[in-house]
PDB file of the backbone (N, CA, C, O) and the ligand in Angstrom, with CONECT records:
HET     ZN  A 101       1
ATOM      1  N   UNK A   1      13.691  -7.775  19.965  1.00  0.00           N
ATOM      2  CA  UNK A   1      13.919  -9.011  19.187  1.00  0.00           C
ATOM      3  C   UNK A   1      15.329  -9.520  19.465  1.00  0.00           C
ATOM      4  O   UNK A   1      16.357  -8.862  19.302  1.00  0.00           O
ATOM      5  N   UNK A   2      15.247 -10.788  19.911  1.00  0.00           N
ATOM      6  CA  UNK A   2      17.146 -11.240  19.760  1.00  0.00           C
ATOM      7  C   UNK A   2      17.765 -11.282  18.897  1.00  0.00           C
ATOM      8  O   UNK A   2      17.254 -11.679  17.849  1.00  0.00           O
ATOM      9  N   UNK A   3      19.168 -10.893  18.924  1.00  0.00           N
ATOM     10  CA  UNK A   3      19.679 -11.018  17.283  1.00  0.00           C
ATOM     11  C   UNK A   3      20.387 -12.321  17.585  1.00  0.00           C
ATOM     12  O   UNK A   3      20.324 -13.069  18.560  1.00  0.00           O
ATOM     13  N   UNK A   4      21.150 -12.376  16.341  1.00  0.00           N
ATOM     14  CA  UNK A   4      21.359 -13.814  15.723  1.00  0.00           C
ATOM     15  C   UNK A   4      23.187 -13.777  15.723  1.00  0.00           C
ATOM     16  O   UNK A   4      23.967 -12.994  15.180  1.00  0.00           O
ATOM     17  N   UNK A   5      23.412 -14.956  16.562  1.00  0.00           N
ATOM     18  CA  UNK A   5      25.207 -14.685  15.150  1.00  0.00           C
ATOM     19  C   UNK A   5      25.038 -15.013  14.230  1.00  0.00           C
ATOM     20  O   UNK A   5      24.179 -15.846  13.939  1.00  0.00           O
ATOM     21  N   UNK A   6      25.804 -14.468  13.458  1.00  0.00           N
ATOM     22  CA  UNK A   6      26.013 -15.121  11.702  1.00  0.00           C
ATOM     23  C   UNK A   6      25.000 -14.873  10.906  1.00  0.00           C
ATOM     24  O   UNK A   6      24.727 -15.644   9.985  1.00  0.00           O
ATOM     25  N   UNK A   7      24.301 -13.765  11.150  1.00  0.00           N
ATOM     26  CA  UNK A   7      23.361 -13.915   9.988  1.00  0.00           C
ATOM     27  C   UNK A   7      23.541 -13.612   8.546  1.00  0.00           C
ATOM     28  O   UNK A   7      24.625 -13.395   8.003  1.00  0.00           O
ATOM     29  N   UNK A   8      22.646 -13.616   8.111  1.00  0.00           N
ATOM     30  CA  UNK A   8      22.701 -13.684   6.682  1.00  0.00           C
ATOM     31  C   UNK A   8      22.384 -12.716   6.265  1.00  0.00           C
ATOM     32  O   UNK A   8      21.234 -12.446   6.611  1.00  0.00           O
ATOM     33  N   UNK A   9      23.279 -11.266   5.043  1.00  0.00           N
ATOM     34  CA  UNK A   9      22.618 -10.489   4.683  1.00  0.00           C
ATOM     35  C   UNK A   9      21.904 -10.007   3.840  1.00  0.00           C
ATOM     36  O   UNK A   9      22.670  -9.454   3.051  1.00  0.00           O
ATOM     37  N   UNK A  10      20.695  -9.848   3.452  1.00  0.00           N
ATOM     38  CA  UNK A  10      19.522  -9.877   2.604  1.00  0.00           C
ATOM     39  C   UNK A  10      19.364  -8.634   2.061  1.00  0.00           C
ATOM     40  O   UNK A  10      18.767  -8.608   0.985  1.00  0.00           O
ATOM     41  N   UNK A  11      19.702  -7.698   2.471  1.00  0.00           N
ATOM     42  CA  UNK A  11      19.732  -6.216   2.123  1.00  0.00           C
ATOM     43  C   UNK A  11      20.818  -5.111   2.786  1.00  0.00           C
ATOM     44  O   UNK A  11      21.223  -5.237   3.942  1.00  0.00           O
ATOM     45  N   UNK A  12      21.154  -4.222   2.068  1.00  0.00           N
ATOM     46  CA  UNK A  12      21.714  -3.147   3.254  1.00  0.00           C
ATOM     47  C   UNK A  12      20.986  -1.520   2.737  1.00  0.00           C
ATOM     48  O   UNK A  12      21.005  -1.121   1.573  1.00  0.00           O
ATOM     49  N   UNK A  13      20.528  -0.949   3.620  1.00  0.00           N
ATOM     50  CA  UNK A  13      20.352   0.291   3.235  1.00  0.00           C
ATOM     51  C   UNK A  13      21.412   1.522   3.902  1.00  0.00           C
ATOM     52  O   UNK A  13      21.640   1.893   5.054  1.00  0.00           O
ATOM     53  N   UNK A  14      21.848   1.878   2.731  1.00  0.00           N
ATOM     54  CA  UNK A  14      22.864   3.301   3.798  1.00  0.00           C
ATOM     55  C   UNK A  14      21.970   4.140   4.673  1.00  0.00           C
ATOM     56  O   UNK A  14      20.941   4.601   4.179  1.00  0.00           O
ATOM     57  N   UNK A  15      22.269   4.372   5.904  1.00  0.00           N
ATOM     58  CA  UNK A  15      21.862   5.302   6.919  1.00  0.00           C
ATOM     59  C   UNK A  15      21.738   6.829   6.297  1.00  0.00           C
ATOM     60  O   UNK A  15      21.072   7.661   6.913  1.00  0.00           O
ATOM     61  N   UNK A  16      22.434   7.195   4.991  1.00  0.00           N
ATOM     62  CA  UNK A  16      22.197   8.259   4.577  1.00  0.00           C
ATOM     63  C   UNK A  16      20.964   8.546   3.750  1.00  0.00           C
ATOM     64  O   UNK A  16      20.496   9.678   3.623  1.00  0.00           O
ATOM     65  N   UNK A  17      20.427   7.372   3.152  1.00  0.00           N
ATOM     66  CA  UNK A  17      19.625   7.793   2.548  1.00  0.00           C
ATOM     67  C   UNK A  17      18.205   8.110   3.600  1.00  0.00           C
ATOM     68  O   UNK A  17      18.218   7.929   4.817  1.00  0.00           O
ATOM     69  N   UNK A  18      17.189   8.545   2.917  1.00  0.00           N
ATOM     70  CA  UNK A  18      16.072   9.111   3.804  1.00  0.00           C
ATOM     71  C   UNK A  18      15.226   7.798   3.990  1.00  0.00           C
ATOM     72  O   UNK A  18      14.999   6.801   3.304  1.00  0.00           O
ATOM     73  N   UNK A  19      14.815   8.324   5.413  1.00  0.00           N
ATOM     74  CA  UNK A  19      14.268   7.182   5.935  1.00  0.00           C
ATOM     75  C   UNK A  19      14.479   5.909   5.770  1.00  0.00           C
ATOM     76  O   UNK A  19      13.528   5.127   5.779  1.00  0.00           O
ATOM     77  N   UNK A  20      15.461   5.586   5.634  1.00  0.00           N
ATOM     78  CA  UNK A  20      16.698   4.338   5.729  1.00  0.00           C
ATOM     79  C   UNK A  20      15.762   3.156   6.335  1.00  0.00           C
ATOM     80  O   UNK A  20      15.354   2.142   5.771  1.00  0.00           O
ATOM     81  N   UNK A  21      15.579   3.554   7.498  1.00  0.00           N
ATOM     82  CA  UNK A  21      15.286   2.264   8.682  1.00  0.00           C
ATOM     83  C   UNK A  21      13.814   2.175   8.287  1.00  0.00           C
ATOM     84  O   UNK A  21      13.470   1.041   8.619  1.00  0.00           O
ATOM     85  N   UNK A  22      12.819   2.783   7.765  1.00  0.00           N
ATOM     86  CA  UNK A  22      11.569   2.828   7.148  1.00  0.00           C
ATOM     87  C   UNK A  22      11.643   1.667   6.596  1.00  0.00           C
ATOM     88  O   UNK A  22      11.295   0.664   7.219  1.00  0.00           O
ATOM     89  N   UNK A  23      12.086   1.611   5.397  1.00  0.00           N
ATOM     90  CA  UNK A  23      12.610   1.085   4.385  1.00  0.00           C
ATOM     91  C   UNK A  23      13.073  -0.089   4.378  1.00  0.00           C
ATOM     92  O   UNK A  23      12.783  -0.987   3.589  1.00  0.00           O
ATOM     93  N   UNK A  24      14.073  -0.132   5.574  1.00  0.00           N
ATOM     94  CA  UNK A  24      14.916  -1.500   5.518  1.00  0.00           C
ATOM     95  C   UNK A  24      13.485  -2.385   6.517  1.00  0.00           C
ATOM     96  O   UNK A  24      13.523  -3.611   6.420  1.00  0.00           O
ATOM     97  N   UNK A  25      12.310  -1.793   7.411  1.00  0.00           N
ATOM     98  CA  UNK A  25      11.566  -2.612   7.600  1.00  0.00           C
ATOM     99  C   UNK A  25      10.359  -3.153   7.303  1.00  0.00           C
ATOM    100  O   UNK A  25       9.649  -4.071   7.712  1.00  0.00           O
ATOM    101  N   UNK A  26      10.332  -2.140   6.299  1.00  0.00           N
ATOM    102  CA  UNK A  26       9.329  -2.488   4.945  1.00  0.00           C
ATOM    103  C   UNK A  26      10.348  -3.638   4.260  1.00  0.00           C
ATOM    104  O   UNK A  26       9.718  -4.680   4.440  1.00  0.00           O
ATOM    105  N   UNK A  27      11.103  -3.849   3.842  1.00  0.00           N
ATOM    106  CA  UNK A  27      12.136  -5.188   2.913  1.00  0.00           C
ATOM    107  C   UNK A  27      12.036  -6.001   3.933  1.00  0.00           C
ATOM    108  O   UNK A  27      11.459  -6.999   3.503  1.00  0.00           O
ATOM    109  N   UNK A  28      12.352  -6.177   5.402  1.00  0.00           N
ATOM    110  CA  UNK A  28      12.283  -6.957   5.986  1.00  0.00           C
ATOM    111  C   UNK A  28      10.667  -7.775   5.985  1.00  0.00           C
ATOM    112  O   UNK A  28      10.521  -8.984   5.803  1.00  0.00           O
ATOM    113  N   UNK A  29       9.830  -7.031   6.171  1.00  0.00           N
ATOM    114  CA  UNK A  29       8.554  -7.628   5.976  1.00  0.00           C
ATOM    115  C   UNK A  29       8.565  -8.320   4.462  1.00  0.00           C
ATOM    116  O   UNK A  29       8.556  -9.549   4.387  1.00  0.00           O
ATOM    117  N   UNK A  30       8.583  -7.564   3.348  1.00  0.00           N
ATOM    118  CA  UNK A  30       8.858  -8.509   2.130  1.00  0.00           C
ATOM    119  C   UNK A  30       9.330  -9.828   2.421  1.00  0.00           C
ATOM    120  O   UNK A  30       8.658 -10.859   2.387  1.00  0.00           O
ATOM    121  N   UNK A  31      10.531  -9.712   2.709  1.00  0.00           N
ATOM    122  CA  UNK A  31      11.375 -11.097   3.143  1.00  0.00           C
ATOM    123  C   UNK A  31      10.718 -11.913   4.083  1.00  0.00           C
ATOM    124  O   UNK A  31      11.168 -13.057   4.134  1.00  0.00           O
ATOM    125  N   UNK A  32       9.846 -11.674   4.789  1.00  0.00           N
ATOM    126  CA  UNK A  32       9.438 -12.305   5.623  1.00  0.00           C
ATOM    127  C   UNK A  32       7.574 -13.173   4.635  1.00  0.00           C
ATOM    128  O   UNK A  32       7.117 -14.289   4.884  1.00  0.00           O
ATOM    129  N   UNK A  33       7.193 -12.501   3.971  1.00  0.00           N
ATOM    130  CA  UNK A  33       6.395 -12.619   3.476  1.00  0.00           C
ATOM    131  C   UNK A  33       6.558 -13.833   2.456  1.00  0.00           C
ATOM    132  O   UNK A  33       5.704 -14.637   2.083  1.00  0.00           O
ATOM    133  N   UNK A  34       7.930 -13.728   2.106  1.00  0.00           N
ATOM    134  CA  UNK A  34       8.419 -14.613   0.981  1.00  0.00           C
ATOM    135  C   UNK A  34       9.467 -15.671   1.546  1.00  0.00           C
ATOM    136  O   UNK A  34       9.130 -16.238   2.586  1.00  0.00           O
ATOM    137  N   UNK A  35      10.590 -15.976   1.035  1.00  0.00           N
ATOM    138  CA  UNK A  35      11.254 -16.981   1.661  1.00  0.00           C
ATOM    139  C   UNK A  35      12.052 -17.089   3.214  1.00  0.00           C
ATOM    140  O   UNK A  35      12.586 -18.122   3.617  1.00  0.00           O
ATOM    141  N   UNK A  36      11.998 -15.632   4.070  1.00  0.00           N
ATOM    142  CA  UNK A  36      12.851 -15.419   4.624  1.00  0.00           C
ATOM    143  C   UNK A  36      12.023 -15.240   6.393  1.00  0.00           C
ATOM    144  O   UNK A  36      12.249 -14.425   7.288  1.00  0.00           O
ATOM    145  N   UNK A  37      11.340 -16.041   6.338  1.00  0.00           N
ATOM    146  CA  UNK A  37      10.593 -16.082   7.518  1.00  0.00           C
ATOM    147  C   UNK A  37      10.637 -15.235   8.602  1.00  0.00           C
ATOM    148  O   UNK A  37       9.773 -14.546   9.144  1.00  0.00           O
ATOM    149  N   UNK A  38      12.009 -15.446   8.852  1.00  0.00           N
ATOM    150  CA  UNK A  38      12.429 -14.953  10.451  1.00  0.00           C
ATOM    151  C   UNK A  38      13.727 -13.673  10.205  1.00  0.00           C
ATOM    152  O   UNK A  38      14.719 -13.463  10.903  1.00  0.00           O
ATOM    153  N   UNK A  39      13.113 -12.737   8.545  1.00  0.00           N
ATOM    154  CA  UNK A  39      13.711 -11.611   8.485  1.00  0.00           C
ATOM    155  C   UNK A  39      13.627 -10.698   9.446  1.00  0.00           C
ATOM    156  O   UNK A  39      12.518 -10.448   9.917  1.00  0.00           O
ATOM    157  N   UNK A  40      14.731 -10.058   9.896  1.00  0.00           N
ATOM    158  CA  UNK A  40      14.793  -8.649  10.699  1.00  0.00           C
ATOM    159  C   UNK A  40      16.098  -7.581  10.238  1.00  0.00           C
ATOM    160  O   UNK A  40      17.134  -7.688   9.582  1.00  0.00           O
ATOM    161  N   UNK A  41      15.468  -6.629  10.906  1.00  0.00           N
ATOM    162  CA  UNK A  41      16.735  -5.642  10.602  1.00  0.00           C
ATOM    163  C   UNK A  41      17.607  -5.583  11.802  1.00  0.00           C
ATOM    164  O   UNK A  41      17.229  -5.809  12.952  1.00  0.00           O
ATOM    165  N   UNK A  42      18.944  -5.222  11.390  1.00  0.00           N
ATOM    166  CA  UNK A  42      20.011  -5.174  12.191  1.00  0.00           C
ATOM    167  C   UNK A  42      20.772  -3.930  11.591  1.00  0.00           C
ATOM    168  O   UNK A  42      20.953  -3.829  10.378  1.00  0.00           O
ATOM    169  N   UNK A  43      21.215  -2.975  12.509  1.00  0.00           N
ATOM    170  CA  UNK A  43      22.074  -1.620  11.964  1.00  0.00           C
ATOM    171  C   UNK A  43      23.568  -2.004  12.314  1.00  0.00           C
ATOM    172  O   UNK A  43      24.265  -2.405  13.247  1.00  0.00           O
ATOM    173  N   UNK A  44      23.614  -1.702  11.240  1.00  0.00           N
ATOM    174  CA  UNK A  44      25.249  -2.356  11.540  1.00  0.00           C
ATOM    175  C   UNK A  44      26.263  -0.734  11.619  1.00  0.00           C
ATOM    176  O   UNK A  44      26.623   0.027  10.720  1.00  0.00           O
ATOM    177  N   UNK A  45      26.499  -0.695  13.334  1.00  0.00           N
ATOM    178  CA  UNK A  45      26.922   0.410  13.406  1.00  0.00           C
ATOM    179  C   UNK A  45      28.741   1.117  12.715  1.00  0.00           C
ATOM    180  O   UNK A  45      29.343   2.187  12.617  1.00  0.00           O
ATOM    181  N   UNK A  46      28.901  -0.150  12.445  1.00  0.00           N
ATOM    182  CA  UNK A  46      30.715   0.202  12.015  1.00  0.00           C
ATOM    183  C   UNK A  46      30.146   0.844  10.498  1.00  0.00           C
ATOM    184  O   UNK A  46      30.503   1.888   9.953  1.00  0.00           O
ATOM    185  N   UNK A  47      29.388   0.081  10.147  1.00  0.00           N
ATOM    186  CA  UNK A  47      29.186   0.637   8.257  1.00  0.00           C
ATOM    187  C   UNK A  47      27.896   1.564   7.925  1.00  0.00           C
ATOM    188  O   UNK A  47      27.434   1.699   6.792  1.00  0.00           O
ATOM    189  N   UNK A  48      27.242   2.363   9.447  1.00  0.00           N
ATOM    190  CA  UNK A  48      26.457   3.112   9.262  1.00  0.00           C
ATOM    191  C   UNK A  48      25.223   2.823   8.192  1.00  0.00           C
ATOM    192  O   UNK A  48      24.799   3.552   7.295  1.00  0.00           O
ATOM    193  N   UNK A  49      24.927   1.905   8.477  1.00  0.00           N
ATOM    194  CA  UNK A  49      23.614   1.694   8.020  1.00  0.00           C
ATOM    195  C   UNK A  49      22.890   0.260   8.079  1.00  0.00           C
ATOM    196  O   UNK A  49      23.532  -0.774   8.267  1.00  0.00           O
ATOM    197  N   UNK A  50      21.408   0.292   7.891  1.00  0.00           N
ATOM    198  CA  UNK A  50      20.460  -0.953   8.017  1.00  0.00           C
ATOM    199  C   UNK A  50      20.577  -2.386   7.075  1.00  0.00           C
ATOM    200  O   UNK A  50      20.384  -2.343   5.860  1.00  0.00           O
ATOM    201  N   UNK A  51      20.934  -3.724   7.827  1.00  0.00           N
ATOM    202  CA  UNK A  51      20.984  -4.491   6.944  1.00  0.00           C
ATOM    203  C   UNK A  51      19.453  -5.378   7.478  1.00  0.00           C
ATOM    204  O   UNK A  51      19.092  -5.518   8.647  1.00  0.00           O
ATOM    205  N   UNK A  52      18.760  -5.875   6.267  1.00  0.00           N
ATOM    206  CA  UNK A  52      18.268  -6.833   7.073  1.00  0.00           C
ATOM    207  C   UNK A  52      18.631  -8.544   6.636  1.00  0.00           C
ATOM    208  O   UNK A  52      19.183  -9.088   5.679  1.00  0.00           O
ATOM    209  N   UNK A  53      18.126  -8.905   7.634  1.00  0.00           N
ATOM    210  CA  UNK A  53      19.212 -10.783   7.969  1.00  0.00           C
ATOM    211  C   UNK A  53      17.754 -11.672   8.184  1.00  0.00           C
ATOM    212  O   UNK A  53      16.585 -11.460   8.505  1.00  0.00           O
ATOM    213  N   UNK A  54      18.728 -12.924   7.745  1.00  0.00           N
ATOM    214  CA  UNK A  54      17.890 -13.940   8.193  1.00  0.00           C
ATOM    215  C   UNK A  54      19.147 -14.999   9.209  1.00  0.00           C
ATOM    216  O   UNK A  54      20.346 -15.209   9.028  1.00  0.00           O
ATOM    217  N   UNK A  55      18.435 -15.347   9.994  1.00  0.00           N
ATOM    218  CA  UNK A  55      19.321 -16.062  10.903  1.00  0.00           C
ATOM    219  C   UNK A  55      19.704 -17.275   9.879  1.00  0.00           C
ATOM    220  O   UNK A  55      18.989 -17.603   8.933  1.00  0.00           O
ATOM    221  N   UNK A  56      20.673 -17.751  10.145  1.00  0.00           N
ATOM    222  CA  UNK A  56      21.430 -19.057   9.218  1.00  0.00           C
ATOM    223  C   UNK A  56      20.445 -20.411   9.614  1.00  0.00           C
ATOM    224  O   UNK A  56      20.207 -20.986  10.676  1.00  0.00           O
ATOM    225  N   UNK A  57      20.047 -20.591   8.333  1.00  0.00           N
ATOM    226  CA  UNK A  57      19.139 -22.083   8.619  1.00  0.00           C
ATOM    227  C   UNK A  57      18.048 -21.791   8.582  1.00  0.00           C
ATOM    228  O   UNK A  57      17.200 -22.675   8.452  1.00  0.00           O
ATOM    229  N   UNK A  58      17.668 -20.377   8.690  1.00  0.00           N
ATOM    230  CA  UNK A  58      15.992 -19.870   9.136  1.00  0.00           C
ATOM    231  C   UNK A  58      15.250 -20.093   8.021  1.00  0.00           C
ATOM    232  O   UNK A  58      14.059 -20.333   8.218  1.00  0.00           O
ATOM    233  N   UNK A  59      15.844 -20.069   6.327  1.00  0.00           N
ATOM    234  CA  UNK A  59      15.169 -20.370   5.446  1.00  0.00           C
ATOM    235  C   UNK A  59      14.281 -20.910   5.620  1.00  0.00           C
ATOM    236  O   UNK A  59      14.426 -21.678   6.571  1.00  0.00           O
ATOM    237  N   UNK A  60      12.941 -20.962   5.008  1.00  0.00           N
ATOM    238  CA  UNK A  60      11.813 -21.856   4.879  1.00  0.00           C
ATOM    239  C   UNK A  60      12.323 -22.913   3.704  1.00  0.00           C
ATOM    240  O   UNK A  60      12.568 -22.403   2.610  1.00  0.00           O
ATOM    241  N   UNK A  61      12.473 -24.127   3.826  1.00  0.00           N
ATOM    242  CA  UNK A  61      12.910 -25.259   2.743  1.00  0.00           C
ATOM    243  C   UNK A  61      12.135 -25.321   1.448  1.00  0.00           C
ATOM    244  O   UNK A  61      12.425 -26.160   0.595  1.00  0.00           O
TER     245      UNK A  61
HETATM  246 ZN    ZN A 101      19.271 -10.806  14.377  1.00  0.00          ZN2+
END
């Protein structure tokens, strides 16, 4: 998937907790289900763990 600059962050899950990335793409589907169309996850490696984003503008209006 391409990532985005600037996205927007919608969630973060710490990498410590269990099954982290499970999780953060289960919320991403939520988000996607609901206002956030073009939700994905992104690991944001400096802060050790899963955020998921919506690209800026991607909102559904
Ligand atoms: Zn992205």
């Amino acid at each position: 998937m391409p990532h985005c600059p600037n996205p927007v962050e919608l969630e973060r899950i710490s990498d410590a907790e269990r099954r982290a990335e499970s999780r953060a793409e289960w919320l991403a589907g939520e988000h996607r289900a609901g206002n956030h169309p073009t939700a994905h996850v992104h690991y944001d490696l400096p802060g050790q763990a899963f955020t998921v984003v919506a690209p800026k503008g991607g909102a559904s209006a």
